[in-house]
N, C-alpha and C positions, 0 to 999 in steps of 0.2 A: 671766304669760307663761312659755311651756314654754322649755327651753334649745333645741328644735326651731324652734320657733318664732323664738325671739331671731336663732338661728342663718342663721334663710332672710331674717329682713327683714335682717342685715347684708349677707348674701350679694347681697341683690335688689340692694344700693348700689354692693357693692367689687369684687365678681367679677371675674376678668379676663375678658378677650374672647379665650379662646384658641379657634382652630377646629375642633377636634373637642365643642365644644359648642353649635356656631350647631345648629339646628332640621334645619337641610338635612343632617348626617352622618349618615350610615347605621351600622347597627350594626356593620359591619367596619369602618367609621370610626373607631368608638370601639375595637375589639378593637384594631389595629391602634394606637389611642394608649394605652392599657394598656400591651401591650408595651410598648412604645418607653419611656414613663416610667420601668420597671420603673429603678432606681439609677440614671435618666439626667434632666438639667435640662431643665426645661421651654425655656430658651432654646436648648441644642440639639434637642431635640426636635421642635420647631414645623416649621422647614423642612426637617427630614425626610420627617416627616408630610407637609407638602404634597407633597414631589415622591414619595414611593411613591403616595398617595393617585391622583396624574396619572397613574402609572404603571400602577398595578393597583389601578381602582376599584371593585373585585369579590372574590370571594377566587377564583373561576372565571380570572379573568386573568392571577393570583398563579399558578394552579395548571396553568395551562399553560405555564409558563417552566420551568426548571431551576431547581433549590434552587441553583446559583449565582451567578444575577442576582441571587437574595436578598442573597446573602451580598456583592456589589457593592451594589448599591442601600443595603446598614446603611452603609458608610464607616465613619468612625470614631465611631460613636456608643457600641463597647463593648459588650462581654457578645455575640458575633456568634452565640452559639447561640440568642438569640433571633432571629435571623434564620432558622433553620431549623425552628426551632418555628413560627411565622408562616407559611412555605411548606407545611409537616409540617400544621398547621391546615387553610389553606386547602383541600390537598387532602383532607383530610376531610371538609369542610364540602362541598363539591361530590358526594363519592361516598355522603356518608349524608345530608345534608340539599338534597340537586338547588342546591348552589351560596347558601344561602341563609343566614345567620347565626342560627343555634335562638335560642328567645326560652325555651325550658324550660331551668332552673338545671341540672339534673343532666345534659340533654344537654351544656352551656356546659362540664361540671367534665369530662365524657367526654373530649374533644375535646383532643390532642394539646398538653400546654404550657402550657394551661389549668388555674391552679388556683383555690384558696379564695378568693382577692381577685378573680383576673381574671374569673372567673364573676362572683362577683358585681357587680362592677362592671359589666359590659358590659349584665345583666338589667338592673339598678337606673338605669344611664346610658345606656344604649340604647333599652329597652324600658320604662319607667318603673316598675319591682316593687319592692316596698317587701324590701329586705334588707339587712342589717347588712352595711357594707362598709366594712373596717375596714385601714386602712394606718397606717404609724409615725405618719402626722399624725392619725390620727384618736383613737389609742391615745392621744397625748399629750396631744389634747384632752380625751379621757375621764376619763384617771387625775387631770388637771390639777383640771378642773371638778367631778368628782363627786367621788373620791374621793380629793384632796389632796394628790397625792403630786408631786412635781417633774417626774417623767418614767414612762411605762411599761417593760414588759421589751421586748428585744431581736426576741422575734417573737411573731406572734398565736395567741392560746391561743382555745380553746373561752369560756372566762372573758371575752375580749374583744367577741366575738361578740354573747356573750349580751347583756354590758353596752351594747354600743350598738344592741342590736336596743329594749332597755326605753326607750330613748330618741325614738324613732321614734314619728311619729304614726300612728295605725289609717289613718287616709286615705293611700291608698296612694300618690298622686298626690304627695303633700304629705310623704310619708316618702320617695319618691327624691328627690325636692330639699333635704331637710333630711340626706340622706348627703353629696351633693357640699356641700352648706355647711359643714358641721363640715370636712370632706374642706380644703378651701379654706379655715376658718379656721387650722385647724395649721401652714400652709403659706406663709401670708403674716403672720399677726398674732401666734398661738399658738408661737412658731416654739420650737426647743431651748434655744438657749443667748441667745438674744436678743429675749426675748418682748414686744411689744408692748401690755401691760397694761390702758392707761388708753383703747387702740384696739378693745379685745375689749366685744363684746356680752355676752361673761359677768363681765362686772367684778367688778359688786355682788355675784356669788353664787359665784364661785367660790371653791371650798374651797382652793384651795391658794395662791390667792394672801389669803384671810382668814385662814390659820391665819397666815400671814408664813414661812412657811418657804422659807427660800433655796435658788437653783439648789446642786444639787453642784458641789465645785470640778474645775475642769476640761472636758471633753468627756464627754458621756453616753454616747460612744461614739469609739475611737476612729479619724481618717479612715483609707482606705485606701492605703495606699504604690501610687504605679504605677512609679517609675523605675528601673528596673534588677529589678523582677519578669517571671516567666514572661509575666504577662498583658505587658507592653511587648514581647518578643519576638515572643509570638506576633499580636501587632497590627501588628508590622513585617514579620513573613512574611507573612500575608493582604496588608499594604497591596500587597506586589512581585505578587502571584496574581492582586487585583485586577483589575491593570489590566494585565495580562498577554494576550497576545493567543492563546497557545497553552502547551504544558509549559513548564514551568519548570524548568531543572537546577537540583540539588541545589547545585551552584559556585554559582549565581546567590544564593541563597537563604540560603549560607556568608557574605556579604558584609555582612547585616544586622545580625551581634552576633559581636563576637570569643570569646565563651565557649563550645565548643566543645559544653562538657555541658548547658549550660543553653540553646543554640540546641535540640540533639537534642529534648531532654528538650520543648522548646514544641514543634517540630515533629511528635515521637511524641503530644504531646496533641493538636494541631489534627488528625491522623488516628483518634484513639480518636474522639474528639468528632464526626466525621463532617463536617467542614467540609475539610478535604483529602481528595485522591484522589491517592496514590502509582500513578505509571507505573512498573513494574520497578522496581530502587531508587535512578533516579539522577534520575528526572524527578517532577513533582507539580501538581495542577493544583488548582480548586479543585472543592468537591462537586459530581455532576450535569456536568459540563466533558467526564467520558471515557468514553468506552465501559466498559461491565460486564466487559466479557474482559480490557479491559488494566489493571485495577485487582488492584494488589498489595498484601503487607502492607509497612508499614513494617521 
């Protein structure tokens, strides 16, 4: 039995039941869950997902609102420029593909926000094409199982690609479902620092855990600080924009972080980044909120 194969009858047992996998999701179903996974938990995720999904079940539906319901509709799920990559998408997809999610990989890699992973996933999860689609859990699976090593590098190389494309069965059917298994074993069984061993389909064969060589001491990586970073700033100025009902003075917005340079300093990035819109320089709204004439620089 191939490690593909091992891979899909674990899969066929443990899989979760998350809903951008039922039959009935459409391919901006699945785009839309891409995103949103991107460095974010599937436990938040999920009812995200369903209430954009209700929301804008189209990317056509997406693309008729303002990029700033997007950037309402994320909440606090973090990283809010994918929320504009999502809207920046959508309207893509509507003015070069008549509203309709491409099923061609290089169209998928065109398309605004879209890169190497989320192409391929969306082809391979959506449309069922046999291609190497490779994230941290699938890297850690490979290096783990073939080539014996504790953990992979920090981001996907050409090297990685290759290595789980040779993995993949010719039946192409049979190789997208053998991406999301691997995809799925990293994720719950194969994990970093807490690997489930004696629960893995690749027990008897894999290389790294028959050589016996031990995780690295410590985190493979280490986590991200939010408390008192720019990103917590700048999550506390959108939260006040959010749900704002029209501008929002510059006073109002002073209120969120006593650090005087390090409030600007988030502020001047939520205006690079295109997710604020300064009125003049004392008022701010969020992207898509104002009119074109009354948009000023920071």
């Amino acid at each position: 039995m191939t490690l593909a194969d091992a891979a899909i009858a674990w899969y066929d047992t443990n899989a979760r039941d998350l809903p951008w996998r039922q039959p009935s999701t459409t391919p901006w179903g699945v785009l839309v869950s891409e995103v949103m996974l991107q460095q974010t938990p599937v436990v938040r995720v999920e009812p995200a997902w369903r209430s954009w999904m209700t929301r804008w079940p189209t990317p056509a539906a997406l693309a008729a609102d303002p990029p700033s319901e997007a950037i309402r509709m994320w909440g606090r799920l973090g990283y809010p420029r994918r929320a504009m990559r999502l809207h920046a998408c959508a309207v893509a997809i509507v003015e070069r593909h008549g509203g309709r999610v491409p099923d061609d990989l290089d169209q998928l890699l065109a398309l605004p926000g879209v890169g190497t992973y989320t192409g391929r996933a969306v082809a391979t999860f959506a449309y069922g094409q046999r291609h190497p689609v490779v994230d941290t859990n699938v890297r850690r699976v490979v290096s783990r199982a073939v080539e014996g090593k504790p953990d992979a590098g920090p981001a996907t190389t050409a090297a990685d690609l290759t290595a789980m494309e040779a993995l993949l069965p010719f039946d192409v059917p049979t190789a997208a479902r053998a991406s999301i298994a691997f995809m799925e074993l990293g994720a719950i069984v194969c994990t970093a620092r807490s690997p489930k061993c004696s629960e893995c389909p690749f027990h008897d064969v894999c290389a790294w855990r028959l050589s016996g060589t031990p995780l690295p001491d410590g985190p493979s990586r280490k986590p991200q600080r939010y408390a008192g970073t720019d990103r917590q700033v700048r999550g506390l100025i959108l939260e006040v924009l959010r749900h704002a009902t029209g501008p929002v003075p510059r006073q109002r917005l002073d209120l969120v972080w006593t650090d005087e340079v390090q409030r600007t300093r988030a502020l001047s990035g939520l205006v690079e980044d295109g997710l604020v819109e300064p009125l003049g320089s004392d008022d701010f709204v969020l992207a898509g909120d104002a009119p074109q004439t009354e948009v000023q620089q920071l």
